[in-house]
N, C-alpha and C positions, 0 to 999 in steps of 0.2 A: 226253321233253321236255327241253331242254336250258334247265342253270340259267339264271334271269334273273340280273343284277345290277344295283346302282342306280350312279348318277354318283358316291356318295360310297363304294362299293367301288373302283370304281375310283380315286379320290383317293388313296385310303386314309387309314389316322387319324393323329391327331396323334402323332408320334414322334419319336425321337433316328435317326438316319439308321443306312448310307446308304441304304436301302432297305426297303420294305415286306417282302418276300419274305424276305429275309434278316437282318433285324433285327426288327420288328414281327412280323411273324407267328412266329418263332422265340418271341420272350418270350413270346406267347401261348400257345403251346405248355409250356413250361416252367413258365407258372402253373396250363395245367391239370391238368400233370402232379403238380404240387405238392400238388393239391388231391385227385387221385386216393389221394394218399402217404395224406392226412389233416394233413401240417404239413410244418415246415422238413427237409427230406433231409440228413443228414449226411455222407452217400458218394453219387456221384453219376458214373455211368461212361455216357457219351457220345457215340455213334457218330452220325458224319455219312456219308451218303450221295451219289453221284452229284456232283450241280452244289455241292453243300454241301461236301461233301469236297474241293473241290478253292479255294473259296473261304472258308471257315468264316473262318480266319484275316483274310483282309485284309477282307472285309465284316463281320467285327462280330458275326457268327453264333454266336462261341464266347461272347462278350462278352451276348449277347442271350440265349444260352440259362442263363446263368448266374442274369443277373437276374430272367426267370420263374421261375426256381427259388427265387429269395429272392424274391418277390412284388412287386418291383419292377413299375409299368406301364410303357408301351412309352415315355412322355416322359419318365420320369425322369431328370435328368443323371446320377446315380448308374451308370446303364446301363455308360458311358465309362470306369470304374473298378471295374467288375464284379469283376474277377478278385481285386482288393484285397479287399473288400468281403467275397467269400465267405474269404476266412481270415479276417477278422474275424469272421466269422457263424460260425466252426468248419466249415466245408465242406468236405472234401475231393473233386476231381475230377482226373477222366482223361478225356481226349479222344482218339477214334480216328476215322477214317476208312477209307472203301471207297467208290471209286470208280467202279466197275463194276456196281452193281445192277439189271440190266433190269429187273425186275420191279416197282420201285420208282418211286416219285413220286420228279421231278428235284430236287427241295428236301424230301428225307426228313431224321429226325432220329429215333434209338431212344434212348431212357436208359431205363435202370438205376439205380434210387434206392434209397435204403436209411434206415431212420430207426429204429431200436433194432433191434427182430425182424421190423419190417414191411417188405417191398421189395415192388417192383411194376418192371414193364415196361409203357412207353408206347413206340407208335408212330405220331410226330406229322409232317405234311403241312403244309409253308407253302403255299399256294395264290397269292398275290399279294395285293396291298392290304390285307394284315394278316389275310387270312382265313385259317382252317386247317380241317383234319379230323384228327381222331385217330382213327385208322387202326385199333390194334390195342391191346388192354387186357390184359397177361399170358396174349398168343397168340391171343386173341380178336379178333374182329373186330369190331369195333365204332362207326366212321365216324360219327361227330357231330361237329360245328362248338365245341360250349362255348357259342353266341349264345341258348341259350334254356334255361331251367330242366332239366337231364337229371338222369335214375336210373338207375345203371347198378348190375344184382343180378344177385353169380353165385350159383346154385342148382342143386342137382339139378335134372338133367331131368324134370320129374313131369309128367302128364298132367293139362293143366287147367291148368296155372300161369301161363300167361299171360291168359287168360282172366279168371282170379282176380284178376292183377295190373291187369290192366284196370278189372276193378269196384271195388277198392277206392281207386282214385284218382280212378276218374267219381267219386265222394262230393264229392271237393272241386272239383268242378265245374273241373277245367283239362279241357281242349283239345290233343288229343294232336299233333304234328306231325310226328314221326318214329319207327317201333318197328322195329329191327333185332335178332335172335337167333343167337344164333352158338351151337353146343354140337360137344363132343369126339366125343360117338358118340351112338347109343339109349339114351335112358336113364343117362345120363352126365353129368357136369358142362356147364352152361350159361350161356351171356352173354347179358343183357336188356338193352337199353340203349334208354329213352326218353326224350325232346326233345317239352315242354312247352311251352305260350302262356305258363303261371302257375304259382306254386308251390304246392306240396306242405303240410300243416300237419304241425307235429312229428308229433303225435299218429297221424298216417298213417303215417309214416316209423316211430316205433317199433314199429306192428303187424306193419308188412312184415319190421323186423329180428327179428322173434321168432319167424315162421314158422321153426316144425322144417327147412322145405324149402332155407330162405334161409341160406346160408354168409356172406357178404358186401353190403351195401348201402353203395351211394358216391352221395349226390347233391349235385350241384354250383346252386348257384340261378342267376337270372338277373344276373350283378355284371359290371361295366366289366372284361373282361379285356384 
């Protein structure tokens, strides 16, 4: 079934220009990415892709993914002065491009964040009108928007564990709307990522991070990104 959209994705949201695509949906990207981190990134290495690679610079894309990084929203004048901004914030980056990625979404973006011991790899998709998908979670596959309450838990691969995961979220009575599973092999490390109506209460969230099975839990609520 092919996505619907409404009249105000196509608008797209309120922003600092010059474009959704390549400004708006970039910061969004960069805030999720942030939030994947757990806080502000310190090292922050940058690859643009395809149409991005070849524009980053004069549309604003290096400028926008900056400011998602520092939690800047997509109207912030601040946007415009990004690059300042993050030496003031203690930020260092490097920005590369590749122009050539078939495989790739025309408006890809990869970083490479770093924040003491913790780094992470996102692989973020502008879509238009300020929408996105994030693609890929430290190699994983994992395609969620950021637009609705997600949990993303890597775990051993166990048998039953999604299952499990399932029941102990119906508790708080959310409404699931999207479950995607990515894993390395049988029985091997795995990516859980589910897209929620509603949230989660702490007291859910700490049972899930204690399971023996559970390496990692990241959830992101539903916030104006």
């Amino acid at each position: 079934m092919a996505e619907k959209s409404s009249v105000f994705d196509m608008i797209g949201p309120v922003m600092i220009g010059p474009s959704s695509s390549h400004t708006a949906g970039v910061v969004r990207i960069g805030r999720v990415a942030r939030r994947l981190l757990g806080g502000q990134p310190e090292e922050a290495v940058i690859t643009f892709y395809n149409s991005f690679a070849r524009t980053y610079e004069g549309h604003g894309s290096d400028r926008a993914i900056i400011s998602g990084l520092l939690d800047f929203k997509t109207d912030d004048k601040r946007i415009r002065t990004a690059l300042d901004e993050a030496k003031s914030a203690n930020m260092s980056y490097t920005f590369k491009s590749k122009g050539n990625a078939s495989t790739m979404h025309p408006n890809t973006v990869k970083l490479n964040i770093k924040a003491g011991e913790k780094q992470i790899e996102v692989i973020g998709e502008s879509r238009g009108g300020g929408l996105v998908n994030i693609a890929e979670v430290n190699g994983f596959a994992a395609n969620f928007t950021a637009s609705a309450h997600t949990l993303i838990i890597f775990a051993k691969d166990v048998k039953g564990s999604i299952a499990f995961i399932a029941n102990v979220i119906s508790h708080d009575e959310v409404n699931i709307g999207t479950m995607s599973v990515s894993r390395k092999g049988k029985n091997d490390q795995a990516c859980l990522v589910i897209e929620m109506d509603s949230g989660l209460r702490p007291i859910s969230l700490d049972y899930l991070r204690g399971l023996s099975w559970v390496n990692e839990l990241i959830y992101i609520p539903d916030i104006d990104l």
